[in-house]
C-alpha positions as CSV (number, residue, x, y, z in Angstrom):
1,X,13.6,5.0,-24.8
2,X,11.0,2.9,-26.8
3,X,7.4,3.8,-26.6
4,X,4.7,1.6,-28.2
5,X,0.9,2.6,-28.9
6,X,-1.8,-0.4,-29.5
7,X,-4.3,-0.2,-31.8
8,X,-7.6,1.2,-30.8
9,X,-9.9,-0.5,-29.0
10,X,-13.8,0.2,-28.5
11,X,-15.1,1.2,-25.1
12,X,-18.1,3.0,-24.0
13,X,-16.2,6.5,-23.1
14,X,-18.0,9.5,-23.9
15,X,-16.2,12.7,-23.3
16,X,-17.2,15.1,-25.4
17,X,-14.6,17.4,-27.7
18,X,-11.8,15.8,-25.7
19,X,-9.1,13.5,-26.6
20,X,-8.1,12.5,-23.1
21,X,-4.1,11.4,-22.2
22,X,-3.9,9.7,-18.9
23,X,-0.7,8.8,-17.5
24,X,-0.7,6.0,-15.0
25,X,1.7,5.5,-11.7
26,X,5.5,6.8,-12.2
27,X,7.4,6.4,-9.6
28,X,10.0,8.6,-10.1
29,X,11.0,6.5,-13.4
30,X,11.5,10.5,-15.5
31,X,12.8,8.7,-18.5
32,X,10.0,6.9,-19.5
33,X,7.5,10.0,-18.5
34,X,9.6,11.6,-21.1
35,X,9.5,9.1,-23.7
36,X,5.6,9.0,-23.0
37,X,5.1,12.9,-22.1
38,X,6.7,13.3,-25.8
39,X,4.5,10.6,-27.8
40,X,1.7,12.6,-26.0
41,X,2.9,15.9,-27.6
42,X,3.0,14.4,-31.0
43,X,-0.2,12.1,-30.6
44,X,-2.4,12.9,-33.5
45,X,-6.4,13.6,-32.4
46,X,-9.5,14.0,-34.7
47,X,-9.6,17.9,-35.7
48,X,-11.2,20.1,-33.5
49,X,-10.9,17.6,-30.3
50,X,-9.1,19.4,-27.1
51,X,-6.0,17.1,-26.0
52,X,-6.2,16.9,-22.0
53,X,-3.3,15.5,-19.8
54,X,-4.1,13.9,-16.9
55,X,-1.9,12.5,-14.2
56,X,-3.6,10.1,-12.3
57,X,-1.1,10.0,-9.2
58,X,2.1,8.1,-7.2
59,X,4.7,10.8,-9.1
60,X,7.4,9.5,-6.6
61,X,8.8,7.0,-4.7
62,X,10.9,4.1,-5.2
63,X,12.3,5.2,-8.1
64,X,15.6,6.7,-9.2
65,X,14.5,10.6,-10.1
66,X,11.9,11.8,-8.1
67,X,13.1,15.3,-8.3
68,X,13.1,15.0,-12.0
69,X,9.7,13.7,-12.4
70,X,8.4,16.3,-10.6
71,X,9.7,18.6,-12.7
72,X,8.4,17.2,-15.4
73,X,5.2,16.7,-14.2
74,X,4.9,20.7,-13.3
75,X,5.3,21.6,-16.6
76,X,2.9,23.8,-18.0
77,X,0.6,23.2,-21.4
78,X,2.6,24.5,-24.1
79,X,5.7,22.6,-23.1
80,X,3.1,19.1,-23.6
81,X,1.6,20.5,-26.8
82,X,-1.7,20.2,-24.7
83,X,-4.4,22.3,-23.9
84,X,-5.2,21.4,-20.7
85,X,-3.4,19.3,-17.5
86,X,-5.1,18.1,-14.5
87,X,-3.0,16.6,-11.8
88,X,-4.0,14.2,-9.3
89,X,-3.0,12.9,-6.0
90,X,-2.3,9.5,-5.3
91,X,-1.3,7.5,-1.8
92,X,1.9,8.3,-2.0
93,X,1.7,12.1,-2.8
94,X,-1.0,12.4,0.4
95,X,1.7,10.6,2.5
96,X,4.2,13.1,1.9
97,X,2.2,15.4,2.1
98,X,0.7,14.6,5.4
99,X,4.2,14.6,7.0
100,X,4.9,18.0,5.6
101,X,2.1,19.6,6.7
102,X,1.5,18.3,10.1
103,X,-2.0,17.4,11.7
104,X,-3.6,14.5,13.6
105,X,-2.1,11.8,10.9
106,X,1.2,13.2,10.4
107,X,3.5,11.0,12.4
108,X,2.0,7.6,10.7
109,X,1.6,9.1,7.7
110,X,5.6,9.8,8.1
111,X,6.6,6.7,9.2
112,X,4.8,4.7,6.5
113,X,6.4,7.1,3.5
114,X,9.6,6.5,5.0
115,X,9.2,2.8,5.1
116,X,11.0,0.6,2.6
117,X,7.5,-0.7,1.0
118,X,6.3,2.9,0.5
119,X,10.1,4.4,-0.5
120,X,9.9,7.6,0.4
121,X,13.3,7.7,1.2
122,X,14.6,8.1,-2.3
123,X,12.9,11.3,-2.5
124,X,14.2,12.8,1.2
125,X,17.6,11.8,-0.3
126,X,17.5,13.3,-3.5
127,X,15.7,16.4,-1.3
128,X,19.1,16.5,0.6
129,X,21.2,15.9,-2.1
130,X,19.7,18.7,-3.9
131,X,19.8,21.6,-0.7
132,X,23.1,20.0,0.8
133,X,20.8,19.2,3.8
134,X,20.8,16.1,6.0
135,X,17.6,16.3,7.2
136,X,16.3,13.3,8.5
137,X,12.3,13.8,7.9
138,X,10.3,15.8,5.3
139,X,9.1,19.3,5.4
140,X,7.6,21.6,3.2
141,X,10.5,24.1,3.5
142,X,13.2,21.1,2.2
143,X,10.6,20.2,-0.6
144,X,10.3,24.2,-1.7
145,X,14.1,24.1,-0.9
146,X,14.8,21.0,-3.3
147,X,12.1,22.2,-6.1
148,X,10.6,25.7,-5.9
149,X,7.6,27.4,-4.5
150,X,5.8,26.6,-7.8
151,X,6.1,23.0,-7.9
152,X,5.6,23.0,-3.7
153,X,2.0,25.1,-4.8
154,X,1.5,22.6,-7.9
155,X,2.3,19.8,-5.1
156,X,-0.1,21.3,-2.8
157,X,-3.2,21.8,-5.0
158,X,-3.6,18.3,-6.4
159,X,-7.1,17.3,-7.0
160,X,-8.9,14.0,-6.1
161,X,-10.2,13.0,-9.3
162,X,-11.4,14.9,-12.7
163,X,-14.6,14.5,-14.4
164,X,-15.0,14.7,-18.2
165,X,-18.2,13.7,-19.3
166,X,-19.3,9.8,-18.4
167,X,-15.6,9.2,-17.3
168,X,-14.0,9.4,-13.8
169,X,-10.3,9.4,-13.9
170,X,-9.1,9.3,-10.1
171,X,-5.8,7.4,-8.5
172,X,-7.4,4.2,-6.8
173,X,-10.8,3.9,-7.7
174,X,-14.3,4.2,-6.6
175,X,-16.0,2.0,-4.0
176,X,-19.1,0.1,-4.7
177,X,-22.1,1.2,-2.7
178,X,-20.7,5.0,-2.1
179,X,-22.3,8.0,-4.0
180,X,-19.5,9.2,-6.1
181,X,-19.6,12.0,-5.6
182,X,-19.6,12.3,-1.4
183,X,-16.7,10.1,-1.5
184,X,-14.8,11.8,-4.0
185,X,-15.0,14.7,-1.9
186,X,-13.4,13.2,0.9
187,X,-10.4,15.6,2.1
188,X,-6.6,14.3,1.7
189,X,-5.9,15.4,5.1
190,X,-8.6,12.2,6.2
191,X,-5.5,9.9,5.4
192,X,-6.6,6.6,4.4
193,X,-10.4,7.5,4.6
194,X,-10.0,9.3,2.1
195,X,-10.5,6.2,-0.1
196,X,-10.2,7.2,-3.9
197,X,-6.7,6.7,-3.2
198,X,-6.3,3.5,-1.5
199,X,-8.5,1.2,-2.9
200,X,-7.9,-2.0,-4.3
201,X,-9.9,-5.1,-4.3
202,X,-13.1,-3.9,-3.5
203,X,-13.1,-2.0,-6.6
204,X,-11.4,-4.2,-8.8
205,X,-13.6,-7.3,-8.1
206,X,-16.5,-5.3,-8.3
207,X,-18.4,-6.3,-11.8
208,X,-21.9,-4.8,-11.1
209,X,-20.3,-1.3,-12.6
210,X,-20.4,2.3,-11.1
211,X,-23.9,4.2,-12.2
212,X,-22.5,4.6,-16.0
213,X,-19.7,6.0,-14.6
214,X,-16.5,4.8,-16.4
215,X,-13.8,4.6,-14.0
216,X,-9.7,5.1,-15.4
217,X,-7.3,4.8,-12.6
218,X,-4.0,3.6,-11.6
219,X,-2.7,2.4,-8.0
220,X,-2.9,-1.3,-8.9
221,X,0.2,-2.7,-10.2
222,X,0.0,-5.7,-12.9
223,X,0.7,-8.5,-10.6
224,X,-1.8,-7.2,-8.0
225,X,-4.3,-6.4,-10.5
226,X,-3.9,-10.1,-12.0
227,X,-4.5,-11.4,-8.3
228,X,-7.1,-9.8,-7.8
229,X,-9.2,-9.9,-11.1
230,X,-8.0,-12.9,-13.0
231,X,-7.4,-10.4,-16.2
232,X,-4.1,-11.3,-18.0
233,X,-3.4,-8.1,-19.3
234,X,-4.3,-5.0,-16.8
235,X,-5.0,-2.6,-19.1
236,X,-7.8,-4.1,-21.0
237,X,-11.0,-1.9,-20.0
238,X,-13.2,-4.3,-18.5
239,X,-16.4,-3.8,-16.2
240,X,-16.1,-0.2,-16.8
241,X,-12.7,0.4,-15.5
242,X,-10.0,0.9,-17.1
243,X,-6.2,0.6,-15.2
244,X,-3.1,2.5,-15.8
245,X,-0.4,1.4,-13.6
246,X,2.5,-0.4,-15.5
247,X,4.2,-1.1,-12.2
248,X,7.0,0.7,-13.0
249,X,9.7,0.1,-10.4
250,X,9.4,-3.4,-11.3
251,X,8.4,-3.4,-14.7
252,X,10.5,-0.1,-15.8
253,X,7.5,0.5,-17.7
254,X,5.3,3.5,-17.6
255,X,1.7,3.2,-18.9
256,X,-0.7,6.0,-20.3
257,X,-4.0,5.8,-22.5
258,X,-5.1,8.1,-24.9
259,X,-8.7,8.3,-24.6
260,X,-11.6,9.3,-27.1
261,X,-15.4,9.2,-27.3
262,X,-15.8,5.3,-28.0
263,X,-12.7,4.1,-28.4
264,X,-9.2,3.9,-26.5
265,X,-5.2,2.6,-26.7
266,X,-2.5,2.4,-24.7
267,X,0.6,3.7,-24.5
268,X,3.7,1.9,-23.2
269,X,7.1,3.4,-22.3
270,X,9.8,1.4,-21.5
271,X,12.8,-0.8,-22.5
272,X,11.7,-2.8,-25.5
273,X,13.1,-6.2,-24.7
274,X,11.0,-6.0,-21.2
275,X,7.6,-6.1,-22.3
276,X,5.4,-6.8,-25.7
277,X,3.4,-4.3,-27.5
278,X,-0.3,-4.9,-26.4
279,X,-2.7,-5.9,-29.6
């Protein structure tokens, strides 16, 4: 599996001590997250800098190895050679996770995982085919069933977002005209008001920037993200966001940055022949 790394490019990042490694929108592709996760292992930093791993959300669905991703997503530090991991939850991870739990949004929330846009059905299948079951919706006993109580609590305990100095790194985005930090803090269990993981085009075609807030996300695949802001290539940080999602399922490529104080690149994993090294 082929991973390429662009040169550096300058942005206005300031995160302290940190060399930051964000991985954008999987999708249950686990090859390329290994290919990447590896490259992130060997990544050389400045010396004294802490190496971070961030997941910025949508692990699963639609993809071939759900299961498998999530495995390697639950991995601890010292199997990444990093110090530190933060892992956050992105629409599709709520959805599922919303249907497992039950509440006031847990039928939709259900029905739209299951639904061939959202393709959640890979994962109850591979669920299944892991327990022998035949269960026809999600619960939290099929998911410990399928992958353990520690990846169910790992699952469970995903964050909204993670700040690190001037930079937000969260699964959709921010919207203009919201204080940060009240709608960051808006629950999973809201479903779709809980915005940081649904937005798209409000965010994106937003130039008037975010407080000096630098915003890295994913959600947003390349086509969409070329629709909606006219930018040819996705992941150039423009109008102080920066986007991560290489559209996987129809790219088969799976997109990370590795970012410093001042300065970023990004990392592509992937078959060769599909895509070309960004400059």
């Amino acid at each position: 599996m082929d991973v390429t790394i662009s040169e550096w490019r300058t942005a206005p990042f300031a995160v302290g001590r940190e060399a930051i490694f964000a991985v954008g929108d999987v999708h249950g592709c686990a090859d390329e997250l290994a290919a990447l996760l590896a490259a992130v292992g060997v990544a050389a930093v400045p010396h004294g800098l802490r190496k971070r791993l961030v997941y910025l959300g949508d692990l699963i669905d639609r993809g071939p190895r759900n299961l498998d991703t999530l495995k390697l997503w639950a991995e601890p530090e010292a199997a990444r050679g990093v110090d530190a991991i933060d892992r956050l939850m992105g629409n599709h991870e709520q959805l599922l996770l919303l249907a497992m739990t039950g509440g006031p949004h847990a039928g939709k929330a259900e029905s739209m995982w299951l639904s061939e846009a959202m393709g959640g059905g890979c994962v109850l299948a591979e669920m299944n085919a892991a327990t022998g079951s035949a269960a026809e919706r999600p619960t939290a006993a099929l998911f410990r069933a399928a992958l353990g109580d520690d990846i169910h609590r790992l699952f469970a305990s995903m964050r909204s977002h993670v700040a690190v100095g001037n930079t937000i790194l969260v699964h959709g985005g921010l919207e203009p005209g919201e204080e940060p930090d009240q709608y960051l803090a808006r629950p999973w269990q809201s479903f779709t008001d809980a915005r940081w993981a649904w937005v798209h085009g409000e965010f994106l075609q937003w130039q008037g920037g975010f407080g000096g807030r630098m915003v890295v996300h994913g959600h947003t695949p390349p086509h969409k993200h070329r629709e909606l802001t006219g930018q040819e290539d996705p992941h150039l940080f423009a109008f102080d966001r920066l986007g991560l999602d290489g559209g996987t399922t129809r790219t088969g490529i799976v997109t990370g940055a590795q970012i410093e104080t001042g300065r970023y690149r990004i990392l592509r994993a992937g078959v060769a022949a599909a895509f070309a090294p960004a400059a």
